[in-house]
Backbone as CSV, one residue per row, in Angstrom:
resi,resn,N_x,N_y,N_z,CA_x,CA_y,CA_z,C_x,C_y,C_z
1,UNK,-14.009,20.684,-57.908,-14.718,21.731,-58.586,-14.290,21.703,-60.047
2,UNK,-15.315,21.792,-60.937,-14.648,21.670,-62.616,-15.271,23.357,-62.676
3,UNK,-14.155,23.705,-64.033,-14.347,24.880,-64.315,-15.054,25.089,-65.532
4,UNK,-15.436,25.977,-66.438,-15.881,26.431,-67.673,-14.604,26.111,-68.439
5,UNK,-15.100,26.680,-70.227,-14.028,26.813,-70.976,-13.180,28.105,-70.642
6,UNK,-12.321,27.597,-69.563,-11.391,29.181,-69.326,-12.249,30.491,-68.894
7,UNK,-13.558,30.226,-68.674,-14.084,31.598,-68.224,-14.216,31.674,-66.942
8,UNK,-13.824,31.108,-66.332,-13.882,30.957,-64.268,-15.159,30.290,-63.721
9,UNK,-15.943,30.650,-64.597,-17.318,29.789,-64.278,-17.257,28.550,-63.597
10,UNK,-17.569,28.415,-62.247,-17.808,26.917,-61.957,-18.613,26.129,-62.679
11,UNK,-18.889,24.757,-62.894,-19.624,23.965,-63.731,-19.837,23.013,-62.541
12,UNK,-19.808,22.743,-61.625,-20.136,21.660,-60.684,-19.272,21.702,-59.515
13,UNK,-19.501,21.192,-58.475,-19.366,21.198,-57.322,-18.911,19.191,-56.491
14,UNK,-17.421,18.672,-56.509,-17.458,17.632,-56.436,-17.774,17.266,-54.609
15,UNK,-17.200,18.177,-54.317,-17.309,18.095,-52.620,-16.811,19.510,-51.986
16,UNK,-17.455,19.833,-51.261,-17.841,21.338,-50.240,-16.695,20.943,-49.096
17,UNK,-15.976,22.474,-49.407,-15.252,22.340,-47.878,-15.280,23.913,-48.064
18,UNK,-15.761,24.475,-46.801,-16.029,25.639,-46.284,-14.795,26.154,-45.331
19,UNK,-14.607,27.320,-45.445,-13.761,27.865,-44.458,-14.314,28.650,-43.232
20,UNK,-14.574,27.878,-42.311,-15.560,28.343,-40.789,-14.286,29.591,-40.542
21,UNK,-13.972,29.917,-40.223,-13.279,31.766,-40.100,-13.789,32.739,-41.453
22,UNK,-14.114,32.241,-42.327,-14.675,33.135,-43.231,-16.197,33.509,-43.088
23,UNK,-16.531,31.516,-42.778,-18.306,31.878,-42.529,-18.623,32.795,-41.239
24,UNK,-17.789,32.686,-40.479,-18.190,33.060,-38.939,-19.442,32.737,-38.552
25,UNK,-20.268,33.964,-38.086,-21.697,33.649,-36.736,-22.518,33.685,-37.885
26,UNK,-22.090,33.945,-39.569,-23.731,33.493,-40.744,-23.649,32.274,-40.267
27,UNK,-25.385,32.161,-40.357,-26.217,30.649,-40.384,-26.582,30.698,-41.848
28,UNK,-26.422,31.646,-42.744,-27.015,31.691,-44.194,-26.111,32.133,-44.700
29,UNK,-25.330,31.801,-46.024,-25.195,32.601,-46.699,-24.713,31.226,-48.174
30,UNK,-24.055,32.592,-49.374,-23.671,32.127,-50.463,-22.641,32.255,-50.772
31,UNK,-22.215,31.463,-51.680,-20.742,31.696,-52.657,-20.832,32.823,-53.641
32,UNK,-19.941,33.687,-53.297,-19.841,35.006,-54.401,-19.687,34.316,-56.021
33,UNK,-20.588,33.737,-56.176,-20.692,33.530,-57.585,-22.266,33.836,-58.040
34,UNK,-22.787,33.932,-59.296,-24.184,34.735,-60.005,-25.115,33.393,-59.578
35,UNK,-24.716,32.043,-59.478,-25.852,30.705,-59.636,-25.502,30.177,-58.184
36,UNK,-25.159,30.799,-57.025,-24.703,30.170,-56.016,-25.922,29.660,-55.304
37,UNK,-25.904,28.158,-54.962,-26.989,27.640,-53.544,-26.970,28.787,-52.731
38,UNK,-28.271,28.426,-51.603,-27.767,29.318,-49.980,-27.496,27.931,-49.606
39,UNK,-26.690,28.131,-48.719,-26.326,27.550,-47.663,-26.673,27.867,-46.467
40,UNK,-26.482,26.907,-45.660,-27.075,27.322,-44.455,-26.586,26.086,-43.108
41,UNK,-26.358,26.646,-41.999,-25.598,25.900,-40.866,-26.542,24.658,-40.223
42,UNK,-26.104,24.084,-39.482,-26.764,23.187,-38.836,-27.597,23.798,-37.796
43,UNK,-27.216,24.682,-36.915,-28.382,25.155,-35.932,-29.230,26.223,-36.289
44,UNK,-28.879,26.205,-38.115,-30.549,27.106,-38.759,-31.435,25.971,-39.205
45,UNK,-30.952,25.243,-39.624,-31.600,23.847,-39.510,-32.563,23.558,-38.145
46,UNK,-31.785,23.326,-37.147,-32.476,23.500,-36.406,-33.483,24.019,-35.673
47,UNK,-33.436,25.554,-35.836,-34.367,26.548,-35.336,-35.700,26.260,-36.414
48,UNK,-35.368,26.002,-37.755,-36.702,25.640,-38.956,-37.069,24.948,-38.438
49,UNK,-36.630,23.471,-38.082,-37.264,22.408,-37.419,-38.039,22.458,-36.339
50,UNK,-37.321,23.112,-35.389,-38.186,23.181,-34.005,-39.438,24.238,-34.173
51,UNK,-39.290,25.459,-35.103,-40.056,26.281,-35.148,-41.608,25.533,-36.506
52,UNK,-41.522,24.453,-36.318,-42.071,23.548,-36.965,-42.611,23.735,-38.497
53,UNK,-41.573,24.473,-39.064,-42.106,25.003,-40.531,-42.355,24.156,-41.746
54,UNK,-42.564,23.933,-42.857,-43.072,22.895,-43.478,-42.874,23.946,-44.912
55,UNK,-42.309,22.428,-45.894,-41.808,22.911,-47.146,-40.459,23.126,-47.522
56,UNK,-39.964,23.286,-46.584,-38.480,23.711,-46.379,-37.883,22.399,-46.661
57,UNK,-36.246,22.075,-47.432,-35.863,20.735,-47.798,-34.455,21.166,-47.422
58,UNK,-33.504,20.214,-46.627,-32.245,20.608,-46.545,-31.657,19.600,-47.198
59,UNK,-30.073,19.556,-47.757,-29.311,18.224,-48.171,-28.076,18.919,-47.427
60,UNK,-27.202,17.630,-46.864,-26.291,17.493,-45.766,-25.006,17.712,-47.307
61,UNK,-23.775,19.162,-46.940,-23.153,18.610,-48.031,-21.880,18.667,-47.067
62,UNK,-22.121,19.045,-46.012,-20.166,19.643,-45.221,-20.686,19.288,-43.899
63,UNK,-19.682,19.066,-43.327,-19.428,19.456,-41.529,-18.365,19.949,-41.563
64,UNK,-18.113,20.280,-40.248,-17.191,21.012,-39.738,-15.955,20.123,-39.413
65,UNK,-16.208,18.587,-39.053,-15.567,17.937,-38.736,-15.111,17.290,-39.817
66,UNK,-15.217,17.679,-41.288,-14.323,16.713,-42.564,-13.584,17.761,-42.407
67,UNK,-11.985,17.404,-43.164,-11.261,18.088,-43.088,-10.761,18.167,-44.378
């Protein structure tokens, strides 16, 4: 993660590691920051898919299984 000039501001994102006890049972959510992505789990992924919706774009950035 790179920061701003000293203002806390994130500026980029090098690699995602999530804390699953924080996310718990959300399938959605964001980083308490003002420009945050949503995020979103693999079996909301899923339910879009099967529920055959269109338009919707996901990019793979975490599993559960990197450590």
């Amino acid at each position: 993660m790179s920061a701003g000039k000293g203002d806390g501001d994130i500026l980029d994102i090098e690699r995602h590691v999530f804390r699953t006890e924080r996310i718990g049972a959300a399938e959605l959510f964001r980083l308490p920051m003002r420009a945050s992505a949503v995020y979103v789990t693999g079996s909301f992924v899923e339910k879009v898919r099967n529920a055959g919706l269109r338009g919707v774009s996901f990019a793979h950035v975490w599993t559960s299984a990197e450590k």
